[in-house]
ChimeraX commands (.cxc) that place a marker at each C-alpha (Angstrom):
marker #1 position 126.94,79.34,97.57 radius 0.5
marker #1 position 127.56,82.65,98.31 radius 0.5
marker #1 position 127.00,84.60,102.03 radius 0.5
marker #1 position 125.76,88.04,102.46 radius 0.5
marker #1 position 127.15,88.49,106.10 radius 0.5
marker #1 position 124.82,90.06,108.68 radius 0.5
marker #1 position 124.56,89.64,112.40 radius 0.5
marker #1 position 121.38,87.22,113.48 radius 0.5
marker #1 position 118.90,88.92,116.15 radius 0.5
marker #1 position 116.33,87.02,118.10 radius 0.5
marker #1 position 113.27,86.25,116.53 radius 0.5
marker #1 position 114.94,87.25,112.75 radius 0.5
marker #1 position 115.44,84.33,110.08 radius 0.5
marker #1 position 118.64,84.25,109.10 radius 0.5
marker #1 position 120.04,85.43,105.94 radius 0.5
marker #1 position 121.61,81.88,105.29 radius 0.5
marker #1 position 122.31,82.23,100.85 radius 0.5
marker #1 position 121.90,84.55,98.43 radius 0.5
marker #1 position 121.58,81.92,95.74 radius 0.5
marker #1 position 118.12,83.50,95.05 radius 0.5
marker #1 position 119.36,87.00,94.29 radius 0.5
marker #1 position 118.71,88.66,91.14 radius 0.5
marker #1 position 120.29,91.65,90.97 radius 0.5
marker #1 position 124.18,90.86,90.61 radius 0.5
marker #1 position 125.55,94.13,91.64 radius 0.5
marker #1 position 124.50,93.40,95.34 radius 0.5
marker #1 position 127.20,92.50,97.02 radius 0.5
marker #1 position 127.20,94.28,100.70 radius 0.5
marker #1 position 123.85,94.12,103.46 radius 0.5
marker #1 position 123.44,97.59,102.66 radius 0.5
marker #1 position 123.41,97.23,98.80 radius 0.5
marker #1 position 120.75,94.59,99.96 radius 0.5
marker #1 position 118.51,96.92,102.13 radius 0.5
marker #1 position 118.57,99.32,99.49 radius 0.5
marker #1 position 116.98,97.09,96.77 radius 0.5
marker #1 position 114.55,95.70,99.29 radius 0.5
marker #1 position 113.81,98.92,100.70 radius 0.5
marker #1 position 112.70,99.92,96.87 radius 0.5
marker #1 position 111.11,97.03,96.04 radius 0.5
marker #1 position 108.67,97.13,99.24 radius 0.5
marker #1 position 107.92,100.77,98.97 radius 0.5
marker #1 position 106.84,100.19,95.33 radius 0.5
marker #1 position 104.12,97.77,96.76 radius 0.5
marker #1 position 103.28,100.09,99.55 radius 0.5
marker #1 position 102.14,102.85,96.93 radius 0.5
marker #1 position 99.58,100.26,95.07 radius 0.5
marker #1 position 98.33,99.63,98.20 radius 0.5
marker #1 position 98.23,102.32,100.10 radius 0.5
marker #1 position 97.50,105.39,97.28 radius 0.5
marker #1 position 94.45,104.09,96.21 radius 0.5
marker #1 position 91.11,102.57,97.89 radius 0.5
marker #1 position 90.94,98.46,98.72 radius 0.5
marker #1 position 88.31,96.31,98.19 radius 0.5
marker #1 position 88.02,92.59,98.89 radius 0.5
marker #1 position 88.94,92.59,95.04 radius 0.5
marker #1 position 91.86,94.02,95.42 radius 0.5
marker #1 position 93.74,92.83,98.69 radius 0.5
marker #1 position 90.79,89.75,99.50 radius 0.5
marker #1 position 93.70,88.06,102.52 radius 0.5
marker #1 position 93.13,85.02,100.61 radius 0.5
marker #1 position 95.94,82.63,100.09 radius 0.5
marker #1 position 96.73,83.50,96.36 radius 0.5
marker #1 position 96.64,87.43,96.84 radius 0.5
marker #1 position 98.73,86.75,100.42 radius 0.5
marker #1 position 101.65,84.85,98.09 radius 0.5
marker #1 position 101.14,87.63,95.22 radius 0.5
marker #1 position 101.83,90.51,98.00 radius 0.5
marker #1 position 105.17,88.92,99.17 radius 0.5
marker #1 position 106.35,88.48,95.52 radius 0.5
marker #1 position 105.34,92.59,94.55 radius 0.5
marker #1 position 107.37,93.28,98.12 radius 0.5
marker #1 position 110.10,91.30,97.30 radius 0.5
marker #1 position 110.19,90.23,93.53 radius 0.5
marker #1 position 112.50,92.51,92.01 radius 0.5
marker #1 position 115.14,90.83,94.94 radius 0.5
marker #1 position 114.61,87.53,95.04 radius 0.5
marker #1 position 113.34,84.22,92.76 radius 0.5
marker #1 position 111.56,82.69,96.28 radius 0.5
marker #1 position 109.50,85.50,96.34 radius 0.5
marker #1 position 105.73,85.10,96.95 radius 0.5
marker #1 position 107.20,81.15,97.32 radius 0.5
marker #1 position 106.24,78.93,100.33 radius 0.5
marker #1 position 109.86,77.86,101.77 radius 0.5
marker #1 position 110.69,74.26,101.40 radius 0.5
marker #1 position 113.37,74.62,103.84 radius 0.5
marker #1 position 112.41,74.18,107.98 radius 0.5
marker #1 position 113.10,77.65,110.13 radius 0.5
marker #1 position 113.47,78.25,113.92 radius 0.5
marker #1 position 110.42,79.77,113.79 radius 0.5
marker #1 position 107.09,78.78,112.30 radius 0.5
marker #1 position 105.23,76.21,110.69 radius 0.5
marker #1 position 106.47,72.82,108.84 radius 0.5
marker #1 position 106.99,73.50,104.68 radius 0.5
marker #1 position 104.24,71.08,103.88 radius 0.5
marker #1 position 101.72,72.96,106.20 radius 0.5
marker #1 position 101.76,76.36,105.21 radius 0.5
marker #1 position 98.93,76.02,102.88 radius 0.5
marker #1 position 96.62,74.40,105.22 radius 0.5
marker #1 position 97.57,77.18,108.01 radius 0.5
marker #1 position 97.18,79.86,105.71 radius 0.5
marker #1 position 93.90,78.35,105.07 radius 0.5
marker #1 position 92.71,77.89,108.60 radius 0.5
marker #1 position 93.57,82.06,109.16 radius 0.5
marker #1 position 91.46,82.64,106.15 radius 0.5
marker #1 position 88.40,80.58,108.37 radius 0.5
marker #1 position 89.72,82.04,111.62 radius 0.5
marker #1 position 89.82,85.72,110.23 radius 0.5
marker #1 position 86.36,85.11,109.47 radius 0.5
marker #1 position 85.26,83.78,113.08 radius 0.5
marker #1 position 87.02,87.10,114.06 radius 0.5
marker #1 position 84.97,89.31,111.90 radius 0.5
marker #1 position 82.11,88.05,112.56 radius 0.5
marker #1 position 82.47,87.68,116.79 radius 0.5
marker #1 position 82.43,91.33,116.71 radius 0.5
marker #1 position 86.14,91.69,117.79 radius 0.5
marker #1 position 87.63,94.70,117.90 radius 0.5
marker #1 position 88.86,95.71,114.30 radius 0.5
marker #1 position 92.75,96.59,116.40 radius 0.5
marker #1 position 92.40,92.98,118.24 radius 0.5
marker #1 position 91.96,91.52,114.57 radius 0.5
marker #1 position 94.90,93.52,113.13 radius 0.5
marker #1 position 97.10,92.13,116.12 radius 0.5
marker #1 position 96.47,88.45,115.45 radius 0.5
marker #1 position 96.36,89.09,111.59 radius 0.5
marker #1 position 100.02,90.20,112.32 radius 0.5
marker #1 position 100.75,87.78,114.61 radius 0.5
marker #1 position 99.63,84.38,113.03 radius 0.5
marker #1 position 100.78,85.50,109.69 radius 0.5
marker #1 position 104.28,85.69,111.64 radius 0.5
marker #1 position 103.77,82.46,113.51 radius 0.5
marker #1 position 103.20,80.87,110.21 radius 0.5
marker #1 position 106.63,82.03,108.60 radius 0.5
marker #1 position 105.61,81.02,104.80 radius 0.5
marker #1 position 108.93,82.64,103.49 radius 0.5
marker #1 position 112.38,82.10,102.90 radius 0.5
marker #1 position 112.83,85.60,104.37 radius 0.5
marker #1 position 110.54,88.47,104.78 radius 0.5
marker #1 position 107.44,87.37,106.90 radius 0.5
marker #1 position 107.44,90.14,109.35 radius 0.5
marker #1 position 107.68,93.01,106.96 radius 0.5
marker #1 position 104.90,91.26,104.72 radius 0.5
marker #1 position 102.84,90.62,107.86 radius 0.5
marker #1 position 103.07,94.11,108.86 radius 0.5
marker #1 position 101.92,95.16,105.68 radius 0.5
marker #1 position 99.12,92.71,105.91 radius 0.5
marker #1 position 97.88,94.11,108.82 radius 0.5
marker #1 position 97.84,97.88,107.80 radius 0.5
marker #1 position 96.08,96.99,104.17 radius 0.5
marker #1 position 93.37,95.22,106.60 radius 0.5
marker #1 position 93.48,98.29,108.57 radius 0.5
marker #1 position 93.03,100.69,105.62 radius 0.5
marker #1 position 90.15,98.68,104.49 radius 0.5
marker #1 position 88.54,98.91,107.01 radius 0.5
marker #1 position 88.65,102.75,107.54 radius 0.5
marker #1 position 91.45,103.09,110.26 radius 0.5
marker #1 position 94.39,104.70,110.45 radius 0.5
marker #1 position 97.67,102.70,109.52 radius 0.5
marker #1 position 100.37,101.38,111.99 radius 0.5
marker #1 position 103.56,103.40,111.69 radius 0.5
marker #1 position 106.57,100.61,112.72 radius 0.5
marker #1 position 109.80,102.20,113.32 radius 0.5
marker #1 position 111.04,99.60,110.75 radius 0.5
marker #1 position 115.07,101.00,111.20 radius 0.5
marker #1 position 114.67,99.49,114.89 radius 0.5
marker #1 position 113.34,96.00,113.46 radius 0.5
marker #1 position 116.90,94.85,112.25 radius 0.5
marker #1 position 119.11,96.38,115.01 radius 0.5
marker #1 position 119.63,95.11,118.82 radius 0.5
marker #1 position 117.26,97.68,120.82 radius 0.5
marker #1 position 114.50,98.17,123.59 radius 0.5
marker #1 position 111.99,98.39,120.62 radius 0.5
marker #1 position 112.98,94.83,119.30 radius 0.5
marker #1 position 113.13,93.02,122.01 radius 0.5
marker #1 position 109.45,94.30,123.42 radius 0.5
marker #1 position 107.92,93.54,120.15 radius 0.5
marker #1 position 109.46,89.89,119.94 radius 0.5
marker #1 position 108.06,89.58,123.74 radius 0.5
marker #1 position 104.67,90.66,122.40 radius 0.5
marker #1 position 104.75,88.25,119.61 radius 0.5
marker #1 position 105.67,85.33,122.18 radius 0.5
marker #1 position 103.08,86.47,124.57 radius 0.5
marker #1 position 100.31,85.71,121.47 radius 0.5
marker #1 position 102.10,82.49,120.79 radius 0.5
marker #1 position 100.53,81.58,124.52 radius 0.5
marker #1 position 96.98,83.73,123.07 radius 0.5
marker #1 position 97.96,86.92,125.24 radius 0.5
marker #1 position 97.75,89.37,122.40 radius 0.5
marker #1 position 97.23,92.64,124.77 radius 0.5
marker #1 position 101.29,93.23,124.76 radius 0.5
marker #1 position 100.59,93.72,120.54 radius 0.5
marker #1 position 97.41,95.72,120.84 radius 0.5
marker #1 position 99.32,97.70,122.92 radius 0.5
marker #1 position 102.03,97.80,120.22 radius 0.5
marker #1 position 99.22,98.30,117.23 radius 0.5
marker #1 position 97.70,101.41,119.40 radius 0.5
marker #1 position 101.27,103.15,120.39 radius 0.5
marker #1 position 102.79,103.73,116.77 radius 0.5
marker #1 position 98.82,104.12,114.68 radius 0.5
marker #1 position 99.46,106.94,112.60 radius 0.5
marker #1 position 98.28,110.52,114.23 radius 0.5
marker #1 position 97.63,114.07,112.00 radius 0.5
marker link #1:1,2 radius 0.2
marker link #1:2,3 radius 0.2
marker link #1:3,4 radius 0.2
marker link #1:4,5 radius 0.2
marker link #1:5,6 radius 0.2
marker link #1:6,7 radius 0.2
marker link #1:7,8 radius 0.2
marker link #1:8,9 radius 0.2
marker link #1:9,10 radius 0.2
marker link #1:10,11 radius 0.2
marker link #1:11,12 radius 0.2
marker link #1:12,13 radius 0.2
marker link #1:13,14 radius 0.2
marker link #1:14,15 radius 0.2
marker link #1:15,16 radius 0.2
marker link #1:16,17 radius 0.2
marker link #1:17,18 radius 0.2
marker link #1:18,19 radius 0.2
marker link #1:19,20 radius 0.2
marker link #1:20,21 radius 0.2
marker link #1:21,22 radius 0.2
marker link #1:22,23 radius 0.2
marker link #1:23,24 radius 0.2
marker link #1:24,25 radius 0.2
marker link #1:25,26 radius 0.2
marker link #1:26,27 radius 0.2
marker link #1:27,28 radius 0.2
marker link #1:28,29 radius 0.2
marker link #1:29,30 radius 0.2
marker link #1:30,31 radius 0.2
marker link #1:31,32 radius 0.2
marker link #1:32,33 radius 0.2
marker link #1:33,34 radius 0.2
marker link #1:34,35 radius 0.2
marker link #1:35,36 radius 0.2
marker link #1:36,37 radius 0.2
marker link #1:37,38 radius 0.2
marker link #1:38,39 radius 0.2
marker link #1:39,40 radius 0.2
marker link #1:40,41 radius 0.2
marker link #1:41,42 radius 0.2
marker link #1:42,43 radius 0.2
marker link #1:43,44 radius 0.2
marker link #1:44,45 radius 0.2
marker link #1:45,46 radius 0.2
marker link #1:46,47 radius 0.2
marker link #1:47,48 radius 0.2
marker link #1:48,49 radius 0.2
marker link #1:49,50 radius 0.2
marker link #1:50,51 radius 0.2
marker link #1:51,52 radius 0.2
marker link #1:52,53 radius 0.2
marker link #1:53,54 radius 0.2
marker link #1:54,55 radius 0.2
marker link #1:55,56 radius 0.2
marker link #1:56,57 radius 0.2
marker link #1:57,58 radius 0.2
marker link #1:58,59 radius 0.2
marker link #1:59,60 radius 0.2
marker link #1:60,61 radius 0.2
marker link #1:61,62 radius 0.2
marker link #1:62,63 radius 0.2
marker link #1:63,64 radius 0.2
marker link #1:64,65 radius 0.2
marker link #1:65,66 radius 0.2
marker link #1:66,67 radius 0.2
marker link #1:67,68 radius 0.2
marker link #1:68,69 radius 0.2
marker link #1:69,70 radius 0.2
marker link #1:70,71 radius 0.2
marker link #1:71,72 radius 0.2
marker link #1:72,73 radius 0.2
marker link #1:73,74 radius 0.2
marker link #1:74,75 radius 0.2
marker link #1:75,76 radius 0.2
marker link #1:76,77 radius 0.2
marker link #1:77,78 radius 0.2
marker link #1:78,79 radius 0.2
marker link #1:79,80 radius 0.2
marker link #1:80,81 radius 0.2
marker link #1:81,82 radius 0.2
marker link #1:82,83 radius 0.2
marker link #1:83,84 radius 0.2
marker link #1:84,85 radius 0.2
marker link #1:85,86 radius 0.2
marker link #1:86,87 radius 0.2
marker link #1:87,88 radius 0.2
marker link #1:88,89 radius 0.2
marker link #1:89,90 radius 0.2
marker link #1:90,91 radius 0.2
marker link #1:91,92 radius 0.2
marker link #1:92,93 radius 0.2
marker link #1:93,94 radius 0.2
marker link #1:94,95 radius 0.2
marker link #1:95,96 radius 0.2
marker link #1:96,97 radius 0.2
marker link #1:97,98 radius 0.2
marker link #1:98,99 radius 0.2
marker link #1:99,100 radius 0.2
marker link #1:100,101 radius 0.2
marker link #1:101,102 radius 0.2
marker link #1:102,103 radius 0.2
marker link #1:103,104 radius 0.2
marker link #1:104,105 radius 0.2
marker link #1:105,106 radius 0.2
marker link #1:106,107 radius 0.2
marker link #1:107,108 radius 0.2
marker link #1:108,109 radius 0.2
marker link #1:109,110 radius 0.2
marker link #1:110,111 radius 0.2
marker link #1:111,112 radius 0.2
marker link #1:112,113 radius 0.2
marker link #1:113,114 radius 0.2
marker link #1:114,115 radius 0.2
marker link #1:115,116 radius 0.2
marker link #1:116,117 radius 0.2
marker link #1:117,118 radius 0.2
marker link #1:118,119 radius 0.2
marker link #1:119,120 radius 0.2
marker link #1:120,121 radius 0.2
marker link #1:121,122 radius 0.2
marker link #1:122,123 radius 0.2
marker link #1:123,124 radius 0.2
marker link #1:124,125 radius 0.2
marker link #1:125,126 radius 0.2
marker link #1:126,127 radius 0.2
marker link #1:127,128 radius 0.2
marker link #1:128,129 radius 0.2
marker link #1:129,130 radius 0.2
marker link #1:130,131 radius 0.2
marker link #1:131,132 radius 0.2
marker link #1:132,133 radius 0.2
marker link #1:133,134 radius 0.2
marker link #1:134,135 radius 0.2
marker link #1:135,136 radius 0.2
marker link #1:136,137 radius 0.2
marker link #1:137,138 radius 0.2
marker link #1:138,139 radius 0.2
marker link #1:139,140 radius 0.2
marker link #1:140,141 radius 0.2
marker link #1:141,142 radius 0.2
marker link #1:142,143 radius 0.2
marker link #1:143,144 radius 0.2
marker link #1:144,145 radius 0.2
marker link #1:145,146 radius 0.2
marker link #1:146,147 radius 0.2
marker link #1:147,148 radius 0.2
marker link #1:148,149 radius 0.2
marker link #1:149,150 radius 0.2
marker link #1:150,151 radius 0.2
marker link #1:151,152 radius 0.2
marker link #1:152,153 radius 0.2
marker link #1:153,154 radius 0.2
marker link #1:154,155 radius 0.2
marker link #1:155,156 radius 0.2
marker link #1:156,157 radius 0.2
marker link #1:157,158 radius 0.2
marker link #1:158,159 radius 0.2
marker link #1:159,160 radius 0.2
marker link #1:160,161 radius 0.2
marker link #1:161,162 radius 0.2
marker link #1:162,163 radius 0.2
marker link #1:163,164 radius 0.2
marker link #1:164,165 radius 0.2
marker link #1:165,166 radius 0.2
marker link #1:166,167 radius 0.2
marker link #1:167,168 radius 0.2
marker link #1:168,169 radius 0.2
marker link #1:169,170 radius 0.2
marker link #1:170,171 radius 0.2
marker link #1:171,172 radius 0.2
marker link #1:172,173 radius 0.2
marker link #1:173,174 radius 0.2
marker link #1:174,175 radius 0.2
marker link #1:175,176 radius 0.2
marker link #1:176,177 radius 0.2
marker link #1:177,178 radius 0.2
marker link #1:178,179 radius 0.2
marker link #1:179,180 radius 0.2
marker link #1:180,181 radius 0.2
marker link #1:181,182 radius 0.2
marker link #1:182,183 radius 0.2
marker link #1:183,184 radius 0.2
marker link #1:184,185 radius 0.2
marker link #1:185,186 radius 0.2
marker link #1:186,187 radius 0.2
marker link #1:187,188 radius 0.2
marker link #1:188,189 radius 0.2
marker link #1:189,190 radius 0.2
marker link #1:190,191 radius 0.2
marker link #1:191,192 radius 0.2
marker link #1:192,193 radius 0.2
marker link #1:193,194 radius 0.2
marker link #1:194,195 radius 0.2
marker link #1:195,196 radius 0.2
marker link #1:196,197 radius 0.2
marker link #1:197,198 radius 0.2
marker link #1:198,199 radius 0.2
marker link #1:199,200 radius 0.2
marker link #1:200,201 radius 0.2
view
């Protein structure tokens, strides 16, 4: 089994095997990054060059897997996979479904209580984290998630310094706090976060 070796931060799933890889010309982190990089920002220009419906990006379970696997497809077999394997972070293997399932209902609830549309986008991002469906992954899919919801819905998109999300730093370790601070259902730290990098003209 081979190792793609890569320092593990707090709060990141480690990069444990690469026995999913596809491309075999990737042999360093950075040759991985690369790929990724590409791979994500080809599913960033469906999304985000044209105008969503519910038919197009509905945050239903099936469309939720489908996203991960455009991110990540051209990378990795698991892609757009539930894990089978247990993480230090989020839900059981056999319960991802039925968690995924009780956001759908819960996004819902949120809709429809009026919340504010940035209070929705922080716990969209935040349970889709706390879930973890993924091998790897989760928090630059849920990220996504949460700025497609955003488009649809007329605002401006969240601008994450995503070089800072894989590196030791201030940023890091205050947006891991915020995510731990929703885990007890304080979600104003990542409001906070969601209003400090939306995009401005």
């Amino acid at each position: 089994m081979g190792k793609i070796e890569k320092p593990n931060l707090p709060g990141q799933t480690p990069l444990d095997d690469i026995s999913g890889l596809i491309p075999k010309n990737i042999v360093t982190q950075e040759q991985l990054n690369v790929a990724e990089f590409a791979n994500i920002n080809k599913a960033m220009l469906k999304y985000f060059t044209k105008k969503l419906t519910l038919k197009t990006a509905p945050l239903k379970y099936e469309w939720l897997m489908k996203l991960h696997h455009e991110m990540l497809g051209e990378v990795w077999r698991w892609a757009g996979k539930p894990r089978k394997t247990e993480k230090s972070v989020g839900v059981k293997p056999y319960l991802i479904g039925q968690e995924i399932h009780r956001f759908e209902k819960d996004l819902e609830e949120w809709e429809n209580g009026k919340m504010p549309i940035v209070e929705i986008a922080a716990r969209i991002h935040h349970r889709l984290v706390q879930i973890h469906p993924f091998e790897n992954g989760n928090g630059r899919w849920a990220r996504i998630v949460t700025n497609i919801y955003l488009r649809k819905k007329g605002f401006e998109l969240i601008l994450w310094p995503e070089e800072q999300m894989f590196v030791a730093n201030e940023f890091r370790e205050k947006y891991i706090s915020a995510l731990k601070a929703a885990d007890l259902h304080d979600y104003q730290p990542l409001i906070e976060l969601h209003h400090q990098f939306v995009k401005t003209n």
